[in-house]
C-alpha positions in Angstrom: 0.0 0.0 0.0 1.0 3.4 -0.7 1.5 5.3 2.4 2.5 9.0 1.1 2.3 11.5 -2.0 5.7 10.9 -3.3 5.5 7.2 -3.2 2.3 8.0 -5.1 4.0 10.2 -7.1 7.0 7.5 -7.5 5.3 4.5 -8.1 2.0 5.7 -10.1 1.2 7.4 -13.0 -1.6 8.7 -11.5 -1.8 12.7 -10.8 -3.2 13.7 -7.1 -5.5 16.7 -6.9 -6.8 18.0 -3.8 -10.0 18.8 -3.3 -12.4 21.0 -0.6 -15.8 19.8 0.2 -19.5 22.6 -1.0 -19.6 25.5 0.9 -22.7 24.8 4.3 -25.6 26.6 4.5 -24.6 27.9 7.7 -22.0 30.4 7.7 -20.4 29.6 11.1 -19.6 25.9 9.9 -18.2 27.8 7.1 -15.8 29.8 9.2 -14.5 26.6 10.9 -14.3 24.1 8.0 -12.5 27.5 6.3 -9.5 26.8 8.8 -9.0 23.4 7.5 -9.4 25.0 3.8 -6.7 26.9 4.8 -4.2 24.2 5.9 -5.6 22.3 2.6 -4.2 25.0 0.3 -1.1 25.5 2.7 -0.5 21.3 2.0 -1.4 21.9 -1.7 1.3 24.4 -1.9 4.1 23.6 -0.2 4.1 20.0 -2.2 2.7 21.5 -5.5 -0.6 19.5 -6.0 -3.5 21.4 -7.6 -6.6 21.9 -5.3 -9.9 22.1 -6.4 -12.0 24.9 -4.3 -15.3 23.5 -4.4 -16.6 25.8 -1.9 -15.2 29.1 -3.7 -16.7 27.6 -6.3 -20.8 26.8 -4.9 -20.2 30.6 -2.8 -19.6 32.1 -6.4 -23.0 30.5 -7.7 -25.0 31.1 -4.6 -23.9 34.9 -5.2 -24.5 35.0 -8.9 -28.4 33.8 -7.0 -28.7 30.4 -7.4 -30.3 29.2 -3.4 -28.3 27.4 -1.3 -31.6 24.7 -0.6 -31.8 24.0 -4.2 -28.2 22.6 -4.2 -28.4 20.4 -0.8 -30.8 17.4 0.7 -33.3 18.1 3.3 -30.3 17.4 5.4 -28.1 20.8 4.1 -25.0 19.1 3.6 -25.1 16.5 1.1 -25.7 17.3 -2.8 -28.6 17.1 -4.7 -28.1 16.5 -8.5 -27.1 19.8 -9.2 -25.0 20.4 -6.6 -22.9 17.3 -7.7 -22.8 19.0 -11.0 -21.4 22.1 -9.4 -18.6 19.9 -8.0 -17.5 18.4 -10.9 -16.9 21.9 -12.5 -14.8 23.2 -9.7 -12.6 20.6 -10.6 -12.6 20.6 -14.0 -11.6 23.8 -14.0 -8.6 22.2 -13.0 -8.1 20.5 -16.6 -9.0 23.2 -18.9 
């Protein structure tokens, strides 16, 4: 089993990309998950890995006014349909 990036990295032709969960409804979870966000893009880079900001990327759409409960479950955290869809393009963005 590979235990680290660079044995990844070593071993793999496979390409690691870092990436940060949707943005929460409420906006003092989003002030504490932002501090591991923080660390995330500190780890992404100081070893030079790419990291998709999902969360940037759902606060950007939310402002342009699409509603945060039209993106979620009942539960407001996981993904509906198109909130899966907004993932995928924050890191595909990546690619392009």
């Amino acid at each position: 089993m590979l235990n680290s990036y660079k044995e990844i990295m070593e071993n793999t032709a496979s390409e690691i990309v870092l990436v940060t969960s949707v943005c929460l409804g409420n906006w003092r979870d989003n002030a504490r998950v932002g501090r591991y966000y923080y660390q995330l893009q500190k780890l992404a880079d100081l070893h030079r890995l790419p990291l998709a900001r999902v969360h940037v990327y759902w606060e950007d759409r939310i402002s342009d006014g699409i509603r945060f409960d039209d993106l979620v479950q009942a539960d407001r955290v996981h993904p509906v349909s198109q909130g899966y869809r907004f993932m995928a393009k924050a890191v595909m963005e990546l690619f392009l």
